[in-house]
N, C-alpha and C positions, 0 to 999 in steps of 0.2 A: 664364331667368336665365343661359345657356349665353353665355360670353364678356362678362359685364356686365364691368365695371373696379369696382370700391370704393374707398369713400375713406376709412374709419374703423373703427379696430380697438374691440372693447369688450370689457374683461377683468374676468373675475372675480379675488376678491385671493386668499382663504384656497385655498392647495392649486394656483395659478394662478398669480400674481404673486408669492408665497411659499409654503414648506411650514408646515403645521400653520393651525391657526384662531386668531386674532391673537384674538377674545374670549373664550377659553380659556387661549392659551398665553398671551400676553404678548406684549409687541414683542420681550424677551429671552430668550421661546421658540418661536419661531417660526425654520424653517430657513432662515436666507438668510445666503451668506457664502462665503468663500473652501474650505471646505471642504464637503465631503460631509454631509449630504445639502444643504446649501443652494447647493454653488455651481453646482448645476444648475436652479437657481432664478434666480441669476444669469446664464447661458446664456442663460435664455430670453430675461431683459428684455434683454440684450446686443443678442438679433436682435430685439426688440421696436423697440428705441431704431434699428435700422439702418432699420428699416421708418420710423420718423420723419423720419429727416434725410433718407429719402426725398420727405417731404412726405403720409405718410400720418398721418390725424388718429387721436390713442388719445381712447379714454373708460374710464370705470371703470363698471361693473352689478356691484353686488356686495349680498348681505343681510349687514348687520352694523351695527355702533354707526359709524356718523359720525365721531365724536372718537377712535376707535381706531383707522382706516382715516388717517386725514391726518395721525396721527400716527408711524405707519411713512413714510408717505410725506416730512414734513417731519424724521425724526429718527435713522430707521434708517440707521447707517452705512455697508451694503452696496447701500442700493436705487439702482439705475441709473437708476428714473424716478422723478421726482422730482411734487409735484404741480402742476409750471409746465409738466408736459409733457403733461398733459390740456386737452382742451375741454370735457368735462362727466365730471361726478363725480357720480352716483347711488350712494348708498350709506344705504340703507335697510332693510326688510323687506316693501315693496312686491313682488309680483310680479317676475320680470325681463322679462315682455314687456313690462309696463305702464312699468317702466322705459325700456324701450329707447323707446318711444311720448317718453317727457319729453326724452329725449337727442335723438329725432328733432328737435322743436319745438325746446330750447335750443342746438344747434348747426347750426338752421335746414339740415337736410339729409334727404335722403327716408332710409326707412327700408329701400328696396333699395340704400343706400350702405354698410350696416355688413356685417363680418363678427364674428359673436360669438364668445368662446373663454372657456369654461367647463370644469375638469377633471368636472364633475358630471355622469353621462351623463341624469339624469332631468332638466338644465337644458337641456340641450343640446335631448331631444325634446321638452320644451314648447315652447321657442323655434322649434323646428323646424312644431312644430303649430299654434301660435299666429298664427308671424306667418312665414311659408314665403319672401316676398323677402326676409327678414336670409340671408346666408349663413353657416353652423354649421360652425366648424373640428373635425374629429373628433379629439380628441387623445388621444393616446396613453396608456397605463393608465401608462405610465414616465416621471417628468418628465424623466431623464434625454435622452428623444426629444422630448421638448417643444421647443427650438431647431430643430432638423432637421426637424422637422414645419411647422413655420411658415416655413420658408425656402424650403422645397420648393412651398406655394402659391403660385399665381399669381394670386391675386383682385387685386392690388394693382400688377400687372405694366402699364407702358407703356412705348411705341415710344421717348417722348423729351418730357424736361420740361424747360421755363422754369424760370425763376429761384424765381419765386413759384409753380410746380409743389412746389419742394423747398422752399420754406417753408410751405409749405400745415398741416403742421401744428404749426409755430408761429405762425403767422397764428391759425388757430381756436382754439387754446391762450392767447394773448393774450386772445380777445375774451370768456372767460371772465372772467377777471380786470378787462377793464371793464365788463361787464356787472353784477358786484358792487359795481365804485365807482359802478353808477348808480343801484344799488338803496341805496347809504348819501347818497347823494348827495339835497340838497335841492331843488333845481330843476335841467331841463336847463341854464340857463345855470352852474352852477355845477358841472355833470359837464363838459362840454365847456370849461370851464377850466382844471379839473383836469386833463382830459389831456393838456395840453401838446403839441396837434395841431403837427406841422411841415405845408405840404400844396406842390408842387411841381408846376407847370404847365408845359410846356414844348411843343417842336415832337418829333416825332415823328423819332427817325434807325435808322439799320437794326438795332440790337441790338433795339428796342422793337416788331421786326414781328411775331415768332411771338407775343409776349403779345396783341399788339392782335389780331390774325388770332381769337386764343383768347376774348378776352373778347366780341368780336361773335357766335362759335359759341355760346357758352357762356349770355351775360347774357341773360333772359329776361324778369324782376323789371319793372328800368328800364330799359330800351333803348328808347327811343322809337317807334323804325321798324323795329325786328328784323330788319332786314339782315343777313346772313352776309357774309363777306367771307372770301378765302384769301390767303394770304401771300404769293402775288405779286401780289396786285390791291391790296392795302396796301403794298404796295412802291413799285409804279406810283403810286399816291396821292402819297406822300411825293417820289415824285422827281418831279412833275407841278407847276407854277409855280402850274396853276389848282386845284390843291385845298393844304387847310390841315390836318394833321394834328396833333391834340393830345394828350397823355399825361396823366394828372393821379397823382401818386404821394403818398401820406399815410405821414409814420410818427408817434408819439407817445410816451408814455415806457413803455408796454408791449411796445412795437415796432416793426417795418415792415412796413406792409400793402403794398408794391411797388404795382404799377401797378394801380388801380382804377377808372379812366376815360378813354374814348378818347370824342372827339369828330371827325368827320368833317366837313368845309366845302368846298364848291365855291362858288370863285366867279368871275361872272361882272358885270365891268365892277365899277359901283361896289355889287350885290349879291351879300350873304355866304347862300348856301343851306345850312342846315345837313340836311345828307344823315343822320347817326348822331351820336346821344348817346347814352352808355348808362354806366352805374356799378356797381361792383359791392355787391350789398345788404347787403353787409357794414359798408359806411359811409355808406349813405342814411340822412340825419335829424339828419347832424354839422356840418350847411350846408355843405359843400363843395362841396357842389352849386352853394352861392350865387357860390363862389367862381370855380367852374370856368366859369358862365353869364355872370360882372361881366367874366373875363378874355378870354375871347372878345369879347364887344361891347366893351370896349375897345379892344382889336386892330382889329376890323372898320369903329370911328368914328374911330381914327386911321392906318387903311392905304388907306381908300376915295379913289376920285378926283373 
């Protein structure tokens, strides 16, 4: 696990993301606030939230009442994170490995991507023995170290991020919230109504290289041909007469998912070879796909010779 990168923090609440036990105390006895002992409660979500707008995803593992957990969340005056800045919300009496098992499947990411944080030390070593690729933050008996503790790892550390790097987790925090409108929702045509998809097809120009470069490393799902490509051979692509590069970017009324599809074309004479197609799985199933396929052979049956 030495040098892995992670991409999603998962927090326990009671004693963790506040002091005291919220189905004991109350939401207005529970430590959180400007003053002592809660604003070191505050501290933490403080560097919690920096780890966000980093583009790292939070979750919540936590055993407790549901309705009293989303109620700090949506009412408590102090809380810094709020519940739009989750991708998955376990809050049960389930196990926390078994939990973290649901968070893997509901925000479709392997389970060597979390690091867990639990002030519990007896949560900490089941997790630790249960399920050994989560990585287990050891936190400190002091919340007051709880910030500086989380600052000082590097699970979350990289070289250099794209644009949708630093949304990343409000990207996965979004697809929460549709994933709910689709489970109220009556038929797929009438979720993918609702969400008021915008989707943006265009030619490829050089701010779009390091993400394209990214999404060929990366997409695995649907990528047709699983080509890799580096960022100066997509460069080349784009400045070459005979290849056709394409971008597809979606946002909706929960968001912007940035750039989720690049498509590769070489062509020769009056044939279009498509070299790479690939989408990111996060919006396979919304027909963009349909859309991304119609706009290309349009192009290709009105640019041929």
């Amino acid at each position: 696990q030495a040098g892995l990168v992670r991409k999603c923090l998962v927090l326990d609440c009671d004693n963790t993301l506040w002091g005291g036990i919220i189905g004991e105390d109350g939401m207005d006895g529970i430590a959180l606030g400007p003053d002592w002992p809660g604003r070191e409660f505050v501290d933490f979500q403080k560097a919690i939230l920096e780890l966000y707008q980093q583009g790292v995803i939070l979750a919540i593992n936590s055993k407790n009442n549901y309705a009293d957990v989303t109620q700090v969340l949506r009412e408590h005056p102090h809380m810094i994170l709020k519940e739009e800045h989750f991708a998955g919300i376990c809050v049960n009496w389930n196990s926390k490995p078994d939990n973290m098992k649901t968070l893997a499947d509901e925000i479709n990411i392997g389970l060597d991507s979390f690091v867990f944080v639990d002030d519990n030390p007896a949560e900490r070593q089941m997790m630790r023995q249960m399920l050994p690729e989560v990585e287990v933050l050891e936190l400190p008996d002091n919340p007051a170290l709880y910030a500086k503790s989380l600052r000082e790892t590097n699970f979350f550390a990289k070289a250099s991020l794209t644009e949708e790097d630093k949304k990343r987790g409000q990207i996965y925090a979004a697809q929460r919230r549709r994933n709910q409108l689709q489970q109220s929702a009556a038929t797929l045509e009438d979720y993918l109504k609702s969400l008021e998809m915008v989707c943006s097809i265009r030619a490829a120009e050089e701010k779009d290289v390091k993400r394209a470069a990214q999404l060929t490393q990366r997409t695995n799902q649907f990528n047709l041909t699983a080509r890799r490509y580096t960022e100066t051979e997509i460069q080349h692509m784009i400045a070459d007469s005979n290849w056709n590069v394409y971008v597809l970017g979606l946002r909706d009324k929960f968001g912007d998912n940035g750039t989720v599809g690049l498509a590769l074309l070489e062509k020769h004479q009056d044939v279009w070879r498509v070299d790479t197609f690939l989408m990111s799985c996060r919006v396979i199933g919304r027909q963009v796909e349909e859309a991304f396929v119609n706009r290309i052979c349009f192009d290709a049956v009105n640019t041929s010779v």
